[in-house]
C-alpha positions in Angstrom: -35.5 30.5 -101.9 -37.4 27.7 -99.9 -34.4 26.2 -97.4 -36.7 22.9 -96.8 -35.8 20.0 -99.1 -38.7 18.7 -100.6 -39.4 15.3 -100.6 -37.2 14.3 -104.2 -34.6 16.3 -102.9 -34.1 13.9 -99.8 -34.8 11.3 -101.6 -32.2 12.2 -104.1 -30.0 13.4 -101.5 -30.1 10.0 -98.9 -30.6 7.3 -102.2 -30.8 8.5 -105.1 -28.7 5.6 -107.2 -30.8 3.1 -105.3 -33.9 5.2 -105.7 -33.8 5.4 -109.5 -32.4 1.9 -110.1 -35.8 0.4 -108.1 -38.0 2.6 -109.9 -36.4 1.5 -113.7 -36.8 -2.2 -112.4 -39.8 -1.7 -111.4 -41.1 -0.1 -114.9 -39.6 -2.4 -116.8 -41.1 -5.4 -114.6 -44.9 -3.3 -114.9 -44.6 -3.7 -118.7 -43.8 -6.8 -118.9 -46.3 -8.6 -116.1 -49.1 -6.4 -118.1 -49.1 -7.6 -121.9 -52.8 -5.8 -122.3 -51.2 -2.0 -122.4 -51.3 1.3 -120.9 -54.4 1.0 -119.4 -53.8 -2.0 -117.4 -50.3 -0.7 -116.3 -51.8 2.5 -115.1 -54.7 0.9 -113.2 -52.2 -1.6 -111.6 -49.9 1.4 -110.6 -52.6 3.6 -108.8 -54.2 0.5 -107.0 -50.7 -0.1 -105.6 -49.8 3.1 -104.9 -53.0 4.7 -103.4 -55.1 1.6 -103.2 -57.9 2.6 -105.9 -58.1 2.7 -109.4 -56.9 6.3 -111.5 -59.7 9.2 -112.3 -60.3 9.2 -116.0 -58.7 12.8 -115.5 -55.7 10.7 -114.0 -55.5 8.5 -116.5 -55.6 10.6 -119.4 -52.8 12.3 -117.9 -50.8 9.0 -116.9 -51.8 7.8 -120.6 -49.7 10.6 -121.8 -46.4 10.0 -119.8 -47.0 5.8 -120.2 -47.4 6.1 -124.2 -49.3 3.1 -126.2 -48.2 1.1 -126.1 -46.8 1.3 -122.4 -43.0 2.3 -122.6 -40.8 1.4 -119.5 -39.8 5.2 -119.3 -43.2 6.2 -119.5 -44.0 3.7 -116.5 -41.3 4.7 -114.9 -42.1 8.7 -115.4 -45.6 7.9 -113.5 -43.5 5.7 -111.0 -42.1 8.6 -110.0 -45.0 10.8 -110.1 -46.8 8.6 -107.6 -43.8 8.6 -105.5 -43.5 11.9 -104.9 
């Protein structure tokens, strides 16, 4: 058994409420800034969080989690992934 934390279990560990309460604000606030769907959402998520636009492998795969239409728990599903 690994005795590092990873990176979710000291996030969890130092903020998880505030963590997860962000990120469902956050997916919620996604959907509804970006009327056009999934594909928008997930194109504004990646530039944000690594400053380019998604791979079409990465978007088929973020398609899947976000659902079509976009779904704040899907959003927030690929919040997370990007996250961590």
């Amino acid at each position: 058994r690994q005795g590092t934390p990873t990176t979710l279990q000291a996030l969890e560990l130092t903020n998880g409420g505030t963590l997860a309460a962000l990120m469902k604000d956050a997916a919620a606030k996604m959907v509804a800034e970006h009327p056009g769907g999934a594909r928008e959402v997930i194109d504004a998520l990646y530039v944000k969080a690594v400053s380019r636009k998604p791979t079409s492998a990465e978007r088929k795969i973020a398609g899947t989690m976000v659902g079509s239409p976009a779904r704040a728990e899907g959003v927030e599903d690929l919040l997370w992934s990007l996250a961590m």
